[in-house]
C-alpha positions in Angstrom: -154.6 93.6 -213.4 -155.3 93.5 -209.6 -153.3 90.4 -207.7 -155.0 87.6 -205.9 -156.2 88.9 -202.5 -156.5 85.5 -200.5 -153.9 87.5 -198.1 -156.0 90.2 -197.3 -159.4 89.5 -198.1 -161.9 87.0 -196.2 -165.4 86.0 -196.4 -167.8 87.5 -193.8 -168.3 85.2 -190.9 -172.1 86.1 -190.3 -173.2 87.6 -193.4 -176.5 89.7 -192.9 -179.4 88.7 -194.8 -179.2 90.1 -198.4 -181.3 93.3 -199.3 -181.4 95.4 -201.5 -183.2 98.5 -201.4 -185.4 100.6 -203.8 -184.4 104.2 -203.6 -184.1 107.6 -205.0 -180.5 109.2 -205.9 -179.9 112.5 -207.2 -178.4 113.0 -210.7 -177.1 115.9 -212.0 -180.0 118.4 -213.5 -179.1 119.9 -217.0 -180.4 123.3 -218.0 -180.4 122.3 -221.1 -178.9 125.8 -222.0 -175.5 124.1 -222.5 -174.4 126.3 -219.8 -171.3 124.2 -217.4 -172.6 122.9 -214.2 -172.5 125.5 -211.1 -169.2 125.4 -209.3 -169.0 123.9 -205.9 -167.0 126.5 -203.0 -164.7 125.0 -200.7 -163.5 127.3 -198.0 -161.4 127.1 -194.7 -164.6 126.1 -192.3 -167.6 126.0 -195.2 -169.0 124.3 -198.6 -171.2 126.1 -201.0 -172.9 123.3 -203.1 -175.9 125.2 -205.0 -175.5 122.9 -208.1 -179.2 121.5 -209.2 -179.9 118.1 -209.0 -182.8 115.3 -209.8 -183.9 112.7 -208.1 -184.5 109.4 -210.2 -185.8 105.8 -208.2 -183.1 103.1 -208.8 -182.7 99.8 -206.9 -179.0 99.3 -205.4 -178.7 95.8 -205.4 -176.4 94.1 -202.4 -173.5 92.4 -202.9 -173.2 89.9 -199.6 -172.5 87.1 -200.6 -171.4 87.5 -203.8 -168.4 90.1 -203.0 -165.2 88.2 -205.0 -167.8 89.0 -208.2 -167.1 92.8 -208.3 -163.4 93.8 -209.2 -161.5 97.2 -209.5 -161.2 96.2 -213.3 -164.4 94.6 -213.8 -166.7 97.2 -212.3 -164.4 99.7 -210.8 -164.9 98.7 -206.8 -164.1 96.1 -204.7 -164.7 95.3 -200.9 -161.7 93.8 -199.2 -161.4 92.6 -195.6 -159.0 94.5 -193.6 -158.8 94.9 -189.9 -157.3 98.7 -188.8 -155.4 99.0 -185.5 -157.0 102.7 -185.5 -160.8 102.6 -184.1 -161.7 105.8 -183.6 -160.5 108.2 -186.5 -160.5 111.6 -183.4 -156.7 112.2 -183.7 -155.3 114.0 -187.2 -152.0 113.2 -186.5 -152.5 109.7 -185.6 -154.6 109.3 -189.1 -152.0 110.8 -191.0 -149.3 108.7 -190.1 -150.2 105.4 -188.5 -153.2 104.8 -190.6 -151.8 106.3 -193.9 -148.8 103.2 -193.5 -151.9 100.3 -193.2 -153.5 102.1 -196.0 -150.6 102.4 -198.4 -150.4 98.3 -197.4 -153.9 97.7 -198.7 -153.8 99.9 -201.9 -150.4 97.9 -202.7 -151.7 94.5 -202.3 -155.2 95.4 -204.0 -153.8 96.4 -206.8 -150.2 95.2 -207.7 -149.4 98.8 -207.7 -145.5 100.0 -207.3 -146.5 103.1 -204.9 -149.5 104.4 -203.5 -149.2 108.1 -202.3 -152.0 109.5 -200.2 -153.2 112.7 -200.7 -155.9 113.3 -198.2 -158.8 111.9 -196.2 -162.3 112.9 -194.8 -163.8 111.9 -191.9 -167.7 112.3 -191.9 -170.1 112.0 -189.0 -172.3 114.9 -190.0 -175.8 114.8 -190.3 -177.7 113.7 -193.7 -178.5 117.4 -194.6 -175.1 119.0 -193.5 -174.4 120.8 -196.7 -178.0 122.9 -195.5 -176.0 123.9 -192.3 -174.4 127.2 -193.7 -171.6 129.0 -192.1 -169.5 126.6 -190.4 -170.9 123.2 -192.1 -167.5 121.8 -193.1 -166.5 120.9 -189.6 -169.8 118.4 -189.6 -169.4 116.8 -192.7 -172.0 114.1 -193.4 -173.1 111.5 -196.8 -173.0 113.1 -200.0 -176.3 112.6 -201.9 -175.3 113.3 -205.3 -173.8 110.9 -207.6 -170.2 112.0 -208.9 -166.6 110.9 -209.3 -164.0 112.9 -207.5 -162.2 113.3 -210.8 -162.8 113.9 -214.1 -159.9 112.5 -216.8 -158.2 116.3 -216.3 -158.7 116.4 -212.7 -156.9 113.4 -212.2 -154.2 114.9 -214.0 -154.5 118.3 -212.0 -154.6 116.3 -208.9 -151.4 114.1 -210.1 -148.9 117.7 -210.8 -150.5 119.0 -207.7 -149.9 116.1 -205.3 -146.9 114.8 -206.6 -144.9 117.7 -208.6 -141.8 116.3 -209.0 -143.1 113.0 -210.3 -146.2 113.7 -212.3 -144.3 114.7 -216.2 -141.8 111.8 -216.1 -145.1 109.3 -215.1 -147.0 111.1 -218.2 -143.9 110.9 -220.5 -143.5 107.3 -220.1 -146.8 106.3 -219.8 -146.8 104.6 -216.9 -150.4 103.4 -215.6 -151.6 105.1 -213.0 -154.8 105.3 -210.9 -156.5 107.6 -208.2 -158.5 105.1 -205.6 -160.6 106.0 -202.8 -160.6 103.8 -199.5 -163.8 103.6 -198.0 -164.5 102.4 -194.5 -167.3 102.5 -191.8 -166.2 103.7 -188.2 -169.5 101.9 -187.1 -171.4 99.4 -188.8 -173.2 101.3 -191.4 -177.4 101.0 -191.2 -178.2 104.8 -192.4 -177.4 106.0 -195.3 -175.0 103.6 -196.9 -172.6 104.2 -200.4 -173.6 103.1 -203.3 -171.2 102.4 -206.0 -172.1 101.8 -209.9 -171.0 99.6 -212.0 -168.4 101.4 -214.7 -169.6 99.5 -217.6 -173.3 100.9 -217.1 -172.5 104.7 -216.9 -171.7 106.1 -220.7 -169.3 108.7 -221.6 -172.1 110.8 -222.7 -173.5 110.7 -219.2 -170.5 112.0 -217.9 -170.5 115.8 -217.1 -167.3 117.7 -216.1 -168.0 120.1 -213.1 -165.6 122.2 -211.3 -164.7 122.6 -207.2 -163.2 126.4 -206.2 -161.3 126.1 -202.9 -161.5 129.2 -202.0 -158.7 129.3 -199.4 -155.9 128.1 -201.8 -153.9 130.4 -204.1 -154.3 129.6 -208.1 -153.6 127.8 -209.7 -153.8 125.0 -207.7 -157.1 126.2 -206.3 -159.8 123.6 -208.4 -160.4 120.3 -208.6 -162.3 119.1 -211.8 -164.9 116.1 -211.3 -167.6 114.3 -213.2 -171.1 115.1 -212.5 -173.7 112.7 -214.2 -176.4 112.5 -216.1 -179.3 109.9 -215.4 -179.2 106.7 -217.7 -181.8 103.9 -217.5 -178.9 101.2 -217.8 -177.3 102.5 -214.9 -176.8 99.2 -212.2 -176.2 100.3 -208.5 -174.6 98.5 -205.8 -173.9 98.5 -201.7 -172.7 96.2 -198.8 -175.5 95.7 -196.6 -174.5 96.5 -193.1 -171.1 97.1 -194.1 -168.6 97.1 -190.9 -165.2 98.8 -190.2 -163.5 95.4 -191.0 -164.8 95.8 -194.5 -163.4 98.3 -196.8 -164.7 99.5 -200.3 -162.1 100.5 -203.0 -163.9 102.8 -205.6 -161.4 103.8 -208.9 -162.0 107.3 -209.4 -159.3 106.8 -212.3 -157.6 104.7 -214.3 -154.7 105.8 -217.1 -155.4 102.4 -218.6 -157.8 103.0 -222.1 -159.5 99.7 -222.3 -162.1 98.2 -223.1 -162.0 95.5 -220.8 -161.1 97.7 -218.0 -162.8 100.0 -215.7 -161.8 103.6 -215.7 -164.4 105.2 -213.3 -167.0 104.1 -210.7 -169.9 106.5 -209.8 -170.4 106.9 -206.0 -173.3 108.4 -203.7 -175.1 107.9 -200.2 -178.9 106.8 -200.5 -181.1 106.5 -198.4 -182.8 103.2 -197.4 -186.5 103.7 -196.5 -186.3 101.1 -193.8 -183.9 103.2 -191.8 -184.4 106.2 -191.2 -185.3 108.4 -188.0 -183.8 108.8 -185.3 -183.6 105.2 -183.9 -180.4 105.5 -186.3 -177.1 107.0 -185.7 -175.6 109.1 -188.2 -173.2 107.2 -190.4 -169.4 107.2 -189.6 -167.0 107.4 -192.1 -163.3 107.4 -193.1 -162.2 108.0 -196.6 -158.5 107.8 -198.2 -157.9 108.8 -201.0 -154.4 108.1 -203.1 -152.9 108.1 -206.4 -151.8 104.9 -207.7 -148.4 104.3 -209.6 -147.6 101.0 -211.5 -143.9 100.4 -212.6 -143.6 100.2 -216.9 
């Protein structure tokens, strides 16, 4: 289970008022044919995301306040307070290797974890509708409306051999837990389309829907990602940090090797947008995310 965080984590100073929001999110759209969701295309400068979706009201209920309630192992997410030396996410390099060391930190002390390798990040300061952009639209990545998990269970195990070769049998063999954990943190304070995370324990298995990502510049067979696409479900209970800041930083379990009942394997993520701001009074949202696979020692 995840340590005591008193060294890392901090109540807000000048919480905002609470507010939560009454929204639409988009859910995956069944044919009803029985026919696999449409794979997503991932090429050098462009994303090709035709996959059809519906749009189903939910309120995401905010969590200031009331943060130390929602765990990695309770609900699958937990906000932590950490202050980054790095500001404005422009330089690669600088990312990759100053900001991965903080990040490794975080992901250690969060979870009680052994190691915490990194595998990747995305910046996003796109516009809401960038996936509509065409030709070019991965270089102005913006939110993703549509509610997923990065990994499905075998994607986390494709991403496990792929990211860490020599490694992945031996932590299979011996059954060592393991997790894959996204990192989640505003650049700017976040007013326009915020994340919302779900709780773990209100998304079913049934509603679960494995869905495939093609990149197209990558030689097979290490070429695909497989993630969960889902369903809507009326039991389904949604959640956000209101005016989240770049001191605050959302951990969402994408994975967990653990099979228990009393543990959270997978959290549902998504942008939404918030009626009362929109237009162009607001700034695109900002965005950094880590993401890394989590090893625990036997």
């Amino acid at each position: 289970m995840a340590k005591d965080l008193t060294d890392v984590k901090s109540p807000r100073s000048d919480p905002p008022e609470r507010r939560d929001v009454t929204t639409t999110l988009n859910y995956y759209k069944d044919p009803g044919d029985g026919s696999p969701p449409m794979s997503v295309y991932v090429g050098s400068d462009t994303v090709t995301n035709e996959r059809p979706s519906t749009p189903r009201q939910a309120v995401v209920h905010d969590i200031s306040g009331e943060e130390d309630k929602y765990q990695l192992d309770t609900h699958g997410f937990q906000l932590l307070h950490h202050e980054s030396r790095e500001k404005t996410f422009e330089d690669e390099e600088r990312i990759k290797t100053e900001y991965y060391k903080e990040c490794e930190e975080v992901y250690k002390k969060a979870t009680g974890g052994t190691t915490a390798h990194i595998f990747g990040h995305f910046v996003r300061r796109g516009p809401t509708h960038w996936h509509a952009l065409g030709v070019g639209n991965a270089a102005k990545k913006g939110p993703l409306h549509r509610v997923h998990i990065d990994q499905s269970y075998a994607g986390a195990e494709l991403v496990l051999r792929k990211y860490l070769p020599t490694q992945a049998s031996a932590i299979l063999e011996r059954a060592a837990r393991w997790q894959i954990i996204n990192l989640w943190r505003p650049i700017a304070t976040i007013y326009k389309d915020p994340l919302a995370v779900a709780a773990a324990h209100s998304i079913a298995e049934a509603d679960l829907v494995e869905a495939q990502i093609i990149y197209t510049s990558q030689a097979p067979p290490l070429n695909r990602n497989l993630t969960w696409t889902i369903l809507p479900g009326a039991r389904h209970e949604w959640f956000y940090k209101n005016e989240q800041r770049p001191d605050e930083v959302l951990l969402i379990k994408c994975f967990d090797s653990w099979e228990r009942e009393d543990v959270a394997r997978r959290a549902p993520h998504c942008a939404f947008k918030d009626p009362g701001r929109e237009g162009e009074e607001f700034a695109n949202r900002e965005s950094v995310e880590i993401r890394a696979v989590v090893v625990y020692e036997d």
